[in-house]
C-alpha positions in Angstrom: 0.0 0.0 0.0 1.5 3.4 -0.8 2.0 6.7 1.4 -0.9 8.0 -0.2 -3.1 5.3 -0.4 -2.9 5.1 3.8 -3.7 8.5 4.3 -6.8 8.6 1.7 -8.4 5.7 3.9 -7.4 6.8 7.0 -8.8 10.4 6.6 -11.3 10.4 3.5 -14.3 9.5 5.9 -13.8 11.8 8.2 -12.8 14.4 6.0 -16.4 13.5 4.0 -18.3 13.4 6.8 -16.7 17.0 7.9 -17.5 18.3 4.1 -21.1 16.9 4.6 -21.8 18.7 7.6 -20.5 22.1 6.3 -21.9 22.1 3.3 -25.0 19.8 4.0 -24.7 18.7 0.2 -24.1 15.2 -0.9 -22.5 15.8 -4.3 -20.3 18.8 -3.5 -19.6 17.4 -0.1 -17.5 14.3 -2.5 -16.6 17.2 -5.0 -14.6 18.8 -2.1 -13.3 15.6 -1.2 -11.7 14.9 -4.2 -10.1 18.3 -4.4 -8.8 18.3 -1.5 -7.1 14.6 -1.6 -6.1 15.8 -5.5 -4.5 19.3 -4.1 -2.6 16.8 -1.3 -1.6 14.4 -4.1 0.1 17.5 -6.2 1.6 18.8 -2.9 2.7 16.2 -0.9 6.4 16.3 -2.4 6.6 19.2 -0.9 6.5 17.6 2.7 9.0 15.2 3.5 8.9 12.5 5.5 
């Protein structure tokens, strides 16, 4: 399993369920979760470990 891969399933459902609640909107609630996991994806060079 890869770096990334760990975090998107350790954080994706609470991230979602954070989204949901702010936004109270199914569809942009998973929008927002794929831009945000896409924006970590380009970035997370930028962050060693």
């Amino acid at each position: 399993m890869s770096g990334f891969q760990e975090i998107y399933e350790t954080y994706s459902r609470p991230v979602y369920r954070f989204l949901l609640a702010l936004t109270r909107n199914e569809t942009m609630a998973e929008d927002l979760l794929q831009d945000v996991f896409y924006q970590a994806l380009l970035h997370i060079d930028r962050h060693g470990t």
